[in-house]
TORTI-534888 format. One record per residue: x, y, z of N, C-alpha, C, O in turn; residue in one letter; residue number from 1. Coordinates in steps of 0.05 Angstrom, whole numbers, plus 5000, padded with zeros to 4 digits. Atoms other than C-alpha are relative to their C-alpha. Example, Ala and Ser with C-alpha at 12.3 -4.5 7.8 and 13.67 -1.06 7.14 Angstrom:
% residues 2
5018; 4976; 5000; 5246; 4910; 5156; 5018; 5024; 5000; 5039; 5024; 5013; A; 1
4984; 4976; 4999; 5273; 4979; 5143; 4985; 5022; 5014; 4995; 5044; 5018; S; 2
This chain:
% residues 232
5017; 4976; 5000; 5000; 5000; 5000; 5017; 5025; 5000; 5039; 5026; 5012; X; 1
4977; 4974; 5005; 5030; 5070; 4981; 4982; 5024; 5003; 4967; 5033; 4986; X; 2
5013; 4963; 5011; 5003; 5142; 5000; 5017; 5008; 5022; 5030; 4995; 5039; X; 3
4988; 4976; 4986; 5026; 5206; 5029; 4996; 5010; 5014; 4971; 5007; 5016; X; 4
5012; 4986; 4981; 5023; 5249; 5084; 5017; 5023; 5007; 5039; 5023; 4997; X; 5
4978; 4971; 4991; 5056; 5319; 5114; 4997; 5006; 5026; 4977; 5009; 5041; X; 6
4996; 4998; 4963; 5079; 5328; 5182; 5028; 5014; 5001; 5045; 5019; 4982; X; 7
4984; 4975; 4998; 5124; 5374; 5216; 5022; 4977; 5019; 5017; 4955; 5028; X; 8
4973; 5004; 4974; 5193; 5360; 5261; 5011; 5018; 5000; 5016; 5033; 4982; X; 9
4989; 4981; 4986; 5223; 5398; 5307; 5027; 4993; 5006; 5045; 5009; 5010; X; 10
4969; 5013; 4984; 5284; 5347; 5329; 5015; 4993; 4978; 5004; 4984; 4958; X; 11
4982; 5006; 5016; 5345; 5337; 5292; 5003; 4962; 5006; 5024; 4953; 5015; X; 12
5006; 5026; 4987; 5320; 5258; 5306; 5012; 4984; 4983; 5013; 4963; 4996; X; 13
4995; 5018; 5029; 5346; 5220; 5239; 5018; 5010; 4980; 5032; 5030; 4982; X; 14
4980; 4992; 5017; 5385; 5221; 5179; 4991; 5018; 4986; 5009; 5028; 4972; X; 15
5008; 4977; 5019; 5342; 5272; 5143; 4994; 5027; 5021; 5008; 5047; 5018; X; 16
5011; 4986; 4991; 5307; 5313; 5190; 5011; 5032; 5003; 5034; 5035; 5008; X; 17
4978; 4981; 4993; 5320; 5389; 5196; 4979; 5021; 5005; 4958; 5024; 4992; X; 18
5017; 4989; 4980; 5291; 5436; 5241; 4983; 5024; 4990; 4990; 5046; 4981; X; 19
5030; 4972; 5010; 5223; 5480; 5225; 5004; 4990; 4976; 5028; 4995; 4976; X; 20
5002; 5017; 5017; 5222; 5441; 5160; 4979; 4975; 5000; 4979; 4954; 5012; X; 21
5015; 5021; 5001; 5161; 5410; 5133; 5022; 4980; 4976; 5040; 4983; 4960; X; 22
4991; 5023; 5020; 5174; 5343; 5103; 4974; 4991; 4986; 4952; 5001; 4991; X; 23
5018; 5015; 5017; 5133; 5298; 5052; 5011; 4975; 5006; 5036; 4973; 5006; X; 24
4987; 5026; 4998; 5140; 5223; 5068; 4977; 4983; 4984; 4954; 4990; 4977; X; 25
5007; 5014; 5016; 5123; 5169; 5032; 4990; 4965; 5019; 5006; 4954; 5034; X; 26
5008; 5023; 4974; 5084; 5102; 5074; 5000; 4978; 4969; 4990; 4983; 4947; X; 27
5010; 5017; 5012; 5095; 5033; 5043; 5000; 4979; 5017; 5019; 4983; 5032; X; 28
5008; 5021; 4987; 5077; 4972; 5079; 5003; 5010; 5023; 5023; 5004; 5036; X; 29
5002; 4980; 4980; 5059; 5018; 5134; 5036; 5000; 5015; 5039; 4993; 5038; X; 30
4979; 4998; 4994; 5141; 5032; 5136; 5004; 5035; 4992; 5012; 5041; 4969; X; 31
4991; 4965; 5008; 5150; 5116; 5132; 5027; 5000; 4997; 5044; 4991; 5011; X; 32
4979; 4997; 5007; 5199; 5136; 5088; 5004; 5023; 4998; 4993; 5029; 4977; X; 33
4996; 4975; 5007; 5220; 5209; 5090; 5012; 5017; 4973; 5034; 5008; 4966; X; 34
4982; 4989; 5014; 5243; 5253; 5037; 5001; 5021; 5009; 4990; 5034; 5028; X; 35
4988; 4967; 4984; 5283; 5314; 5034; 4983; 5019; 5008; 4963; 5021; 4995; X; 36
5016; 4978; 4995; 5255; 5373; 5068; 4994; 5019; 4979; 5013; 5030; 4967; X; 37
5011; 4967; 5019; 5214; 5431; 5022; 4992; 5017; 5018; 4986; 5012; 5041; X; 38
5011; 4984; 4984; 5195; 5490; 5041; 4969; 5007; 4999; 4959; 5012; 4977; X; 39
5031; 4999; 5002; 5124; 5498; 5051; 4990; 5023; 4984; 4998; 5047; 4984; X; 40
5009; 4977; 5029; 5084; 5531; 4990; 4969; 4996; 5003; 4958; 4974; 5005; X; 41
5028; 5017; 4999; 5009; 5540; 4995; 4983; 5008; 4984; 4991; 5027; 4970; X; 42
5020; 5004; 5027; 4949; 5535; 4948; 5001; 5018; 4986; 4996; 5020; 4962; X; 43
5013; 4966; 5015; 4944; 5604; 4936; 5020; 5004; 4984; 5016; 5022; 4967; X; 44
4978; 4985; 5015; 5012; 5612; 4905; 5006; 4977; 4974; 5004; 4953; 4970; X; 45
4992; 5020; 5032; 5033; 5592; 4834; 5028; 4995; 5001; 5047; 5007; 5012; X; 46
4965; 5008; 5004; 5093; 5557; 4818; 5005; 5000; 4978; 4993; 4996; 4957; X; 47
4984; 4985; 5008; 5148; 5582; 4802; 5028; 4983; 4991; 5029; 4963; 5005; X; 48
4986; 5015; 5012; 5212; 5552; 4763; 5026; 5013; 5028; 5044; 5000; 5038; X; 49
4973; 4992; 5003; 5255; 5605; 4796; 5006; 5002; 5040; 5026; 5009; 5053; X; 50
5002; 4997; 4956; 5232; 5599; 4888; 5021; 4972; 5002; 5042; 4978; 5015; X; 51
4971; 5010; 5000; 5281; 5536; 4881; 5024; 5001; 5000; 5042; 4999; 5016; X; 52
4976; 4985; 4995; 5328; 5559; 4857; 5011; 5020; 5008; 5035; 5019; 5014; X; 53
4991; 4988; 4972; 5329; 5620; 4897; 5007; 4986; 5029; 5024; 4996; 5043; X; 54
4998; 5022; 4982; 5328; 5566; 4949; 5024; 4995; 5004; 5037; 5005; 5022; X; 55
4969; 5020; 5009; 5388; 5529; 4932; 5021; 5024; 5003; 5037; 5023; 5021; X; 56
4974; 4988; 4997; 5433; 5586; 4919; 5005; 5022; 5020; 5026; 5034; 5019; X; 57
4994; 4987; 4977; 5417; 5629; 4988; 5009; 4982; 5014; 5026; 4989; 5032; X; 58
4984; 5019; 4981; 5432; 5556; 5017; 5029; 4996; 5005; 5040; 4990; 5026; X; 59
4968; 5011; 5016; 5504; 5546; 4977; 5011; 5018; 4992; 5027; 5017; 4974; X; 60
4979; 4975; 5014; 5523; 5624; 4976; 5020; 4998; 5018; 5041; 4996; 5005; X; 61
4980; 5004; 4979; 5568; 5617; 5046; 5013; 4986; 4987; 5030; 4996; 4973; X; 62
4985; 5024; 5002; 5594; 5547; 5032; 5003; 5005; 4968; 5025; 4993; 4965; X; 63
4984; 4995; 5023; 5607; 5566; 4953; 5026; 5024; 5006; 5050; 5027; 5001; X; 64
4979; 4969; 4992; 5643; 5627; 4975; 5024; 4987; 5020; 5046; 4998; 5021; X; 65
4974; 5005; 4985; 5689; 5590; 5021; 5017; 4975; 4984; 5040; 4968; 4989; X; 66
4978; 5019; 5007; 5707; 5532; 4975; 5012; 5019; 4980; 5034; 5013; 4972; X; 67
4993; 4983; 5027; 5716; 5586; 4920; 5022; 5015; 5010; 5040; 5017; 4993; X; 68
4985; 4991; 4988; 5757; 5623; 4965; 5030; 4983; 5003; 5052; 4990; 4995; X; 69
4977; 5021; 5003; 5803; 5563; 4978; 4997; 4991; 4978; 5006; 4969; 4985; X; 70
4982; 5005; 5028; 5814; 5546; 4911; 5008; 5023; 4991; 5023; 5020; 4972; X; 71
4987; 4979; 5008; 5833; 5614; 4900; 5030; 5004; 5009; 5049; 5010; 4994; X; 72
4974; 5005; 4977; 5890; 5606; 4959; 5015; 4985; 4989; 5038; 4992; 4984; X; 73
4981; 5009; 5016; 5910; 5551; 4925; 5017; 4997; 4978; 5038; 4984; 4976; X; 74
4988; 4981; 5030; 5927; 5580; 4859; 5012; 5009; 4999; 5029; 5005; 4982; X; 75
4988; 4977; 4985; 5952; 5635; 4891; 5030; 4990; 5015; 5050; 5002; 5022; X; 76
4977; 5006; 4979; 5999; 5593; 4927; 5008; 4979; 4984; 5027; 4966; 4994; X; 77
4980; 5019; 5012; 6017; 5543; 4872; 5021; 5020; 4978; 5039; 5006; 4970; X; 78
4996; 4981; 5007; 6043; 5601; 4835; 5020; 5017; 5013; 5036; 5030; 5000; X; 79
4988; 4978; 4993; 6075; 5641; 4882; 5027; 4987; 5035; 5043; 5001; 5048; X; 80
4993; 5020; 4986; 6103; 5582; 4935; 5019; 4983; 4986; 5008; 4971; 4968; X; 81
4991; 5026; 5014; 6157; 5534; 4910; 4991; 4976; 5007; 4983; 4957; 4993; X; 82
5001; 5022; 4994; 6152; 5489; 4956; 4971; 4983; 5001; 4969; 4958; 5002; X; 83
5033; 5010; 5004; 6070; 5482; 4953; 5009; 4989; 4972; 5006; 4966; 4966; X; 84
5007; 5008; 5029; 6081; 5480; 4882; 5012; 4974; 4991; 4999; 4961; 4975; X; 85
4985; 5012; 5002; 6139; 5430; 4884; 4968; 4970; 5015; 4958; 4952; 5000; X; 86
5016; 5018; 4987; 6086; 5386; 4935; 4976; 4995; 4977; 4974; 4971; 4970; X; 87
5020; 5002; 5013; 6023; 5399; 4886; 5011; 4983; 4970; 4997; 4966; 4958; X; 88
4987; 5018; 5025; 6077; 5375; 4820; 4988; 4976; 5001; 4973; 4967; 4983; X; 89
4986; 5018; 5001; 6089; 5311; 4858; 4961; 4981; 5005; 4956; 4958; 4996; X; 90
5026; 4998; 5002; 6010; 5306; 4872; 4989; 4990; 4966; 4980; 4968; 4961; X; 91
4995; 5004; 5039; 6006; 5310; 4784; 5009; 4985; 5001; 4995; 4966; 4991; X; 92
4991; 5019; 5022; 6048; 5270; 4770; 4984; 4967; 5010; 4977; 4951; 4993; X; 93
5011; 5028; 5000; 6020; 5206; 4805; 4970; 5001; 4999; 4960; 4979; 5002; X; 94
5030; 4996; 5005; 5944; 5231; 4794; 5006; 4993; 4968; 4991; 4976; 4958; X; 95
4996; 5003; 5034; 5974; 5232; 4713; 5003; 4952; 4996; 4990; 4937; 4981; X; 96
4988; 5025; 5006; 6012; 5156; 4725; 4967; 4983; 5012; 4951; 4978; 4995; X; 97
5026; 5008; 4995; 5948; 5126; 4762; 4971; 4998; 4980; 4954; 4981; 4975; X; 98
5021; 4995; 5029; 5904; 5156; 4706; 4960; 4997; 5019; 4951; 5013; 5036; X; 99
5019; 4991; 4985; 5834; 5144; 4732; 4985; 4984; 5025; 4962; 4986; 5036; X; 100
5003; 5005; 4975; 5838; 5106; 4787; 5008; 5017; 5028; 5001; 5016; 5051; X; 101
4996; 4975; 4974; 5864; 5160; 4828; 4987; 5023; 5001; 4987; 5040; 5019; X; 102
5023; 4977; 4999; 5811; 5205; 4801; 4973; 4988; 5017; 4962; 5002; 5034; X; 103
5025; 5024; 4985; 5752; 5147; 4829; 5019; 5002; 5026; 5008; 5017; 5042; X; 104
4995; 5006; 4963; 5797; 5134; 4901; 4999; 5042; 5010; 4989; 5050; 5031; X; 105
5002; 4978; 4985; 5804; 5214; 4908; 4978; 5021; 5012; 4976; 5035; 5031; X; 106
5018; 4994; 4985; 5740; 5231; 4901; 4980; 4988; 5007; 4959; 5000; 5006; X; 107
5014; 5016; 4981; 5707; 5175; 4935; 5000; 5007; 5023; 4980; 5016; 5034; X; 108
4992; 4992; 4984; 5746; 5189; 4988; 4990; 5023; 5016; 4977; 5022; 5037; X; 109
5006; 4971; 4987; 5740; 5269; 5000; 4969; 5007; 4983; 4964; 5031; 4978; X; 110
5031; 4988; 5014; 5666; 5275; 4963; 4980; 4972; 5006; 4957; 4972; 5000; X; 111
5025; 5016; 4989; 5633; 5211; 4991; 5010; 4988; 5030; 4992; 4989; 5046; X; 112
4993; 5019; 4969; 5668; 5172; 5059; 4999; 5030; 5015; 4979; 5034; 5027; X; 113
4992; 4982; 4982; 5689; 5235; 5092; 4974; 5018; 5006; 4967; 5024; 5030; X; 114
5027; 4993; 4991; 5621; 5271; 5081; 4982; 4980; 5023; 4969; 4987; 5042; X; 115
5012; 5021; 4995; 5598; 5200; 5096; 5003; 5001; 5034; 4983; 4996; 5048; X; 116
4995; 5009; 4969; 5629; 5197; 5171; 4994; 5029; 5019; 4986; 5028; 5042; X; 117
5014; 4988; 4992; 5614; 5266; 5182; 4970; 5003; 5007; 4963; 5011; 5029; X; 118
5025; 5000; 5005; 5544; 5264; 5168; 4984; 4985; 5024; 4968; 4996; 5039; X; 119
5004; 5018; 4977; 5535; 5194; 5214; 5015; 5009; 5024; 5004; 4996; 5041; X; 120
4987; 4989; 4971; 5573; 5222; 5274; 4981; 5026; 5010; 4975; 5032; 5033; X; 121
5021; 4975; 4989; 5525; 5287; 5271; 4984; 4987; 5007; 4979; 4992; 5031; X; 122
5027; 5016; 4993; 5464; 5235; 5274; 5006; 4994; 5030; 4992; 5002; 5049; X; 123
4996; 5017; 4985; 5499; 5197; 5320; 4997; 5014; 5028; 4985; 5003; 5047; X; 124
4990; 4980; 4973; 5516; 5255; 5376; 4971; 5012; 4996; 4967; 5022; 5018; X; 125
5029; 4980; 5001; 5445; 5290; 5362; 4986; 4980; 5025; 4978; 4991; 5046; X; 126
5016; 5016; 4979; 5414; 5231; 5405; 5008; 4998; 5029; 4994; 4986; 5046; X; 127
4984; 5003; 4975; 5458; 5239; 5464; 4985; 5021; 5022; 4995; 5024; 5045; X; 128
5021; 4997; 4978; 5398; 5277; 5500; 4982; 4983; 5003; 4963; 4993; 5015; X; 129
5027; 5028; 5002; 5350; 5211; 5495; 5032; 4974; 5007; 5035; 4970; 5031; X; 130
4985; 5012; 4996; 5410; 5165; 5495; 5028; 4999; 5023; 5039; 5021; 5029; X; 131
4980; 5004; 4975; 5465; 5145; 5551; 5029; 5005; 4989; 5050; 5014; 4999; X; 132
4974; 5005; 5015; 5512; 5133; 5491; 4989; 5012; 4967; 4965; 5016; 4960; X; 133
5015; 4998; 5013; 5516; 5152; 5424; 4984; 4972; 4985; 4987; 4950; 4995; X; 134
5012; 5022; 5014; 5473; 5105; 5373; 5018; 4996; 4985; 5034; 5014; 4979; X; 135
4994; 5016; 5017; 5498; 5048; 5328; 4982; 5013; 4970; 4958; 5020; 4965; X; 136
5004; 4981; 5040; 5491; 5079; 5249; 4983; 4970; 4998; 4991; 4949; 5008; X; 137
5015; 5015; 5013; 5434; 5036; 5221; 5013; 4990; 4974; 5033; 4996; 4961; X; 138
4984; 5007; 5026; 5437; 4993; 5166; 4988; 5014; 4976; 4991; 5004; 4954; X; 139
5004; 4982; 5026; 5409; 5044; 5120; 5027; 5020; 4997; 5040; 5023; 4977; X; 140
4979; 4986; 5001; 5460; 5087; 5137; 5034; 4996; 4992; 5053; 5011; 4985; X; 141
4968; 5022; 5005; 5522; 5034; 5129; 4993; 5002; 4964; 5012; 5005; 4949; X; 142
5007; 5001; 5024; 5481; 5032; 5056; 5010; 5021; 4989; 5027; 5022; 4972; X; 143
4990; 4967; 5012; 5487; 5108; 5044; 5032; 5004; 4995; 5038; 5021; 4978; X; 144
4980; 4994; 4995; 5560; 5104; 5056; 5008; 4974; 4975; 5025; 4981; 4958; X; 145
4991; 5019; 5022; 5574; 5049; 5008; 4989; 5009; 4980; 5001; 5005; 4959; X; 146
5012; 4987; 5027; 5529; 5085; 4959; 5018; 5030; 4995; 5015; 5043; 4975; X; 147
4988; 4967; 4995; 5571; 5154; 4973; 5024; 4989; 4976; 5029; 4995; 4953; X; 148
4970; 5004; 5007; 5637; 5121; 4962; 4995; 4993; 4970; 5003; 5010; 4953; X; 149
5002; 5009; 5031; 5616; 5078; 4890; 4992; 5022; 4983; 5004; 5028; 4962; X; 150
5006; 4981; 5010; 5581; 5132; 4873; 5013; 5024; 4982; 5012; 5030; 4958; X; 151
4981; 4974; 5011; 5630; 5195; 4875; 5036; 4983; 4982; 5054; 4993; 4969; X; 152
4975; 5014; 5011; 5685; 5139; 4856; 4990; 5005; 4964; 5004; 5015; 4946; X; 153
5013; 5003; 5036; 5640; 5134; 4783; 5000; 5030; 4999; 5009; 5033; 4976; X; 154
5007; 4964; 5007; 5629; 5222; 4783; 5036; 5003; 4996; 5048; 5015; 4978; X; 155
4958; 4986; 5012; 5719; 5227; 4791; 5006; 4977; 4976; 5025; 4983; 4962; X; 156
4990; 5010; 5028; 5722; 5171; 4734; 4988; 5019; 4970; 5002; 5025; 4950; X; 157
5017; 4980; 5013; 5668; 5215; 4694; 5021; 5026; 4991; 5029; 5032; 4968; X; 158
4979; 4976; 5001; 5713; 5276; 4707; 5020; 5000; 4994; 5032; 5022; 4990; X; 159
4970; 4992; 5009; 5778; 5254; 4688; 4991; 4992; 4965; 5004; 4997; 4945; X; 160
5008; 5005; 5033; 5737; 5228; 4622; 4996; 5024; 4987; 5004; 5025; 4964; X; 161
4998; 4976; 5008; 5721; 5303; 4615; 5012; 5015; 4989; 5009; 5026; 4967; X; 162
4978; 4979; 5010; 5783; 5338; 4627; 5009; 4978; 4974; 5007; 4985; 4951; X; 163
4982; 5010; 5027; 5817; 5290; 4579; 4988; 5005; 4968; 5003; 5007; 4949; X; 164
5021; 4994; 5018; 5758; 5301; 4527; 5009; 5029; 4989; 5015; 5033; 4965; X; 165
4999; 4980; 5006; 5767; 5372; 4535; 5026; 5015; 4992; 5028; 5036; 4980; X; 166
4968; 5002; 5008; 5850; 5364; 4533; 5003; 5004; 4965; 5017; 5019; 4952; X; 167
5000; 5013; 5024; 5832; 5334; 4465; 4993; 5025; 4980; 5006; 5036; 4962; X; 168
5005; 4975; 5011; 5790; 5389; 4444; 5010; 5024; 4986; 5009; 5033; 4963; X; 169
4997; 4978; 4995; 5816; 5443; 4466; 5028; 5000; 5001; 5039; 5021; 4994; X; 170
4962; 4995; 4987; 5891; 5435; 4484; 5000; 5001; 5018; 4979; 5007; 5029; X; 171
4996; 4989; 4975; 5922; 5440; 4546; 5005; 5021; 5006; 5017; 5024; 5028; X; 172
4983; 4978; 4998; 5939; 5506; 4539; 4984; 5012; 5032; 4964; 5002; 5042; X; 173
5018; 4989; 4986; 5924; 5556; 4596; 4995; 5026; 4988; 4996; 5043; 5005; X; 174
5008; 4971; 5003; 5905; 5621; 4557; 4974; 5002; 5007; 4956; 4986; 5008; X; 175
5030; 5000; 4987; 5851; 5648; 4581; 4978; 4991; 4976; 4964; 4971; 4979; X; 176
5025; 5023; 5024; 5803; 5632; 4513; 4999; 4976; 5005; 4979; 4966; 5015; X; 177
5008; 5035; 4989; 5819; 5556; 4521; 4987; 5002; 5030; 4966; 4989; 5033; X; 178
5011; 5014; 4973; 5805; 5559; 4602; 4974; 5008; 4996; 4957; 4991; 5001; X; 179
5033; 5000; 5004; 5738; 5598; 4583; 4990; 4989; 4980; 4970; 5003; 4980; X; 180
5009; 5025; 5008; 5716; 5548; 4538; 4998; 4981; 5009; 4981; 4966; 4999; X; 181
5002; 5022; 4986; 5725; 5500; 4580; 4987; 5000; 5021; 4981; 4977; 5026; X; 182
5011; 4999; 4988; 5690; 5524; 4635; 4980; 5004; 4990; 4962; 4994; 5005; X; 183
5028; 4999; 5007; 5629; 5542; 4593; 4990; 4975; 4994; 4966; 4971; 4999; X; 184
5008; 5025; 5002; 5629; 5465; 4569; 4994; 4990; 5027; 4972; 4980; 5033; X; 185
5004; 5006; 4971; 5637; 5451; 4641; 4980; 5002; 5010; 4965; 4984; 5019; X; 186
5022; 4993; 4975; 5591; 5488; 4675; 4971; 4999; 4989; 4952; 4997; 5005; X; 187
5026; 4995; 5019; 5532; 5496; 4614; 4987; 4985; 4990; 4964; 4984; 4982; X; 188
5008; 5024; 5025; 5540; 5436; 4578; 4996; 4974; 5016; 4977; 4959; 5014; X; 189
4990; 5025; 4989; 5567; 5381; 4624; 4981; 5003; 5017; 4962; 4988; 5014; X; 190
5005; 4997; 4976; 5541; 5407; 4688; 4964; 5003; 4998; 4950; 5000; 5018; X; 191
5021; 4984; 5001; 5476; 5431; 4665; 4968; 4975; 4991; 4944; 4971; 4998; X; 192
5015; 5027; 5009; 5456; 5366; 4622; 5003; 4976; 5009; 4989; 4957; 5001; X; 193
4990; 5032; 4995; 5485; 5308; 4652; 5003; 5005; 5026; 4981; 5003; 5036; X; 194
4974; 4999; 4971; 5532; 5320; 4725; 4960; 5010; 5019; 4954; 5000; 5040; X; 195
5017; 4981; 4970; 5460; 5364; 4762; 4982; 4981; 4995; 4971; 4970; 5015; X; 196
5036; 5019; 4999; 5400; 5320; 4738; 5011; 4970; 5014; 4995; 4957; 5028; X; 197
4990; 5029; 4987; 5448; 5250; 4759; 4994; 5004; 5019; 4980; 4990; 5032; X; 198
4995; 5003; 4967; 5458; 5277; 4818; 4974; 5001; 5014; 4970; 4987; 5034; X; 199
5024; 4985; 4987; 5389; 5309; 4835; 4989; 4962; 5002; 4986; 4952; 5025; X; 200
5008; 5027; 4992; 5364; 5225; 4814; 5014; 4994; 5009; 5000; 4988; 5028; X; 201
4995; 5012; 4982; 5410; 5198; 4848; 5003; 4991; 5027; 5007; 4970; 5038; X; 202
5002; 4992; 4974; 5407; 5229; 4910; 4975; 4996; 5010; 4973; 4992; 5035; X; 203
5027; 5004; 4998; 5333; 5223; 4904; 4999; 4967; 5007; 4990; 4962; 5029; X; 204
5003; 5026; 4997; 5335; 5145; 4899; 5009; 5001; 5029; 4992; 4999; 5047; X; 205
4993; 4999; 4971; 5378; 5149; 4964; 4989; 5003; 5020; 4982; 4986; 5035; X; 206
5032; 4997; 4982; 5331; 5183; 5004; 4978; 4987; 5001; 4966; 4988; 5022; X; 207
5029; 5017; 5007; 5272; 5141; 4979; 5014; 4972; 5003; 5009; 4953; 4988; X; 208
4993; 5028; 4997; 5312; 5086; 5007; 5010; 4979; 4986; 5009; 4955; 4994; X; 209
4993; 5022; 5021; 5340; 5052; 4947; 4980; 4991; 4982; 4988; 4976; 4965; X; 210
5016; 5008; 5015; 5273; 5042; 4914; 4997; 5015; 4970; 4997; 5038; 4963; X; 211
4998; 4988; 5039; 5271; 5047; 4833; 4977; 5004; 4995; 4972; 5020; 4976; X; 212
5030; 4992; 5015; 5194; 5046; 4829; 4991; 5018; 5012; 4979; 5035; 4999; X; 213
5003; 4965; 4990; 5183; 5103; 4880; 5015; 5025; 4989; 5002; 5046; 4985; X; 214
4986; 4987; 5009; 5235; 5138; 4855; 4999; 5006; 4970; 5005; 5029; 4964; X; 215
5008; 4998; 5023; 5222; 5134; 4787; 4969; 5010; 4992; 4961; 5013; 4969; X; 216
5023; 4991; 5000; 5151; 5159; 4805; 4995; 5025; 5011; 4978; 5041; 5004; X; 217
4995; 4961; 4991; 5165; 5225; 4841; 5025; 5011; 4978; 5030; 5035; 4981; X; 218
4985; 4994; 5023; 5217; 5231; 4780; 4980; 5009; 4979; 4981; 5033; 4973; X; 219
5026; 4996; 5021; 5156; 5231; 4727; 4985; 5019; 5010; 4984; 5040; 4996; X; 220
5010; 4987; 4986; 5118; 5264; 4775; 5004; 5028; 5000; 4987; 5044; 4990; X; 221
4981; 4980; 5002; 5165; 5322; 4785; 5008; 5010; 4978; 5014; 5034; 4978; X; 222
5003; 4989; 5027; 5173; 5328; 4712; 4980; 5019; 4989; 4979; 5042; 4980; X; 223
5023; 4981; 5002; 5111; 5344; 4704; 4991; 5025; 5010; 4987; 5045; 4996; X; 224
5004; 4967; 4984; 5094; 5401; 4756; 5028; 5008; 4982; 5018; 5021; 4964; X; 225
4982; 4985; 5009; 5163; 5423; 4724; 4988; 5007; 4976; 4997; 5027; 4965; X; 226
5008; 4988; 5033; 5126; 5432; 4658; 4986; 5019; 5014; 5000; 5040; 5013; X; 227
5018; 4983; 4987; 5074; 5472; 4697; 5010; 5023; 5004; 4995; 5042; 4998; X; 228
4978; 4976; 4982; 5129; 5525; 4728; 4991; 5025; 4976; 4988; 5022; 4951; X; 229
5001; 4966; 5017; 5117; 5599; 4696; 5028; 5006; 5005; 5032; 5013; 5028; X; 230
4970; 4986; 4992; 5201; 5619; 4689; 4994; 5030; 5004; 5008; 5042; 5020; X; 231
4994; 4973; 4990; 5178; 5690; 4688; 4963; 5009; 4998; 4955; 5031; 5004; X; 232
């Protein structure tokens, strides 16, 4: 049996939950499954293509601005540092000899386990006003973390298929024309058609617990109201 319902949380209680945040969950064999939090929108208002993504990028202006920041530092300092630069070389050259298994272990690593143990240790310590100790990570959660790692391991094989694509292209040069070309394929082409909608389903399946026929049904679903959206 499958229907919906909307309810509120207040406690940082679970792996989704997040505070003053309605959710939408999903009941199947009377088992509640949560998905990500929205923000509450009500009858009266039309939707809109563009309240999301205002959404999204008041969420990811701080945390863009500080990784943007440090990659700036580092630039800055492969450039103007020998000895960073001498360290960052030696970095190249076995990311080059490796080829793209060191693009899959690096960002498995720093873009899925390390989120991964952060993420479960916040759960974990949130309960430690109801609990004596913290909690044992569920086995959904042991799942998430095996899906993180395969996952971002397949997105850094993807990416070194890119840059090398775009090597091919374009040259390696760095003048500025080739690097802006390459970032407009990047960010317009790659990012826009392929790299944001994976992620958006994949992340979606995750939350919906690993299921392909739920997930593939708030996918269709979501298509649709997306036809609906007025952009302006």
């Amino acid at each position: 049996m499958l229907q919906t319902e909307q309810h509120y949380t207040t406690d940082d209680e679970d792996y989704f939950s997040s505070r003053s945040r309605r959710h939408s969950s999903v009941i199947i064999n009377d088992v509640e499954i949560p998905s990500p939090p929205m923000e509450e929108i009500t009858s009266e208002e039309e939707p809109s293509v563009w309240k999301p993504i205002i959404h999204a990028l008041k969420k990811n202006l701080i945390p863009g601005f500080v990784v943007s920041f440090i990659a700036f530092l580092i630039v800055l300092a492969y450039y103007n540092i020998s000895s960073f630069h001498s360290s960052v070389d030696t970095f190249a050259y076995y990311k080059k000899k490796w080829g793209y298994f060191a693009s899959a272990l690096s960002t498995s690593f720093f873009a899925g386990f390390l989120p991964w143990v952060f993420m479960t240790f916040k759960a974990q310590f949130a309960t430690r006003s109801t609990l004596p100790f913290p909690r044992t990570p569920s086995n959904y959660e042991f799942k998430v973390g095996i899906f993180l790692v395969l996952y971002f391991a397949f997105t850094g094989i993807q990416a070194e298929l890119l840059y090398r694509l775009q090597a091919w292209l374009f040259t390696d040069s760095v003048e500025v024309k080739v690097v802006l070309i390459k970032m407009f394929v990047d960010q317009f082409v790659w990012t826009a058609f392929w790299a944001a909608p994976r992620n958006a389903i994949m992340f979606l399946w995750k939350d919906l617990h690993f299921d392909f026929t739920l997930t593939w049904r708030v996918v269709v679903g979501d298509f649709r109201n997306f036809l609906k959206f007025k952009i302006f």
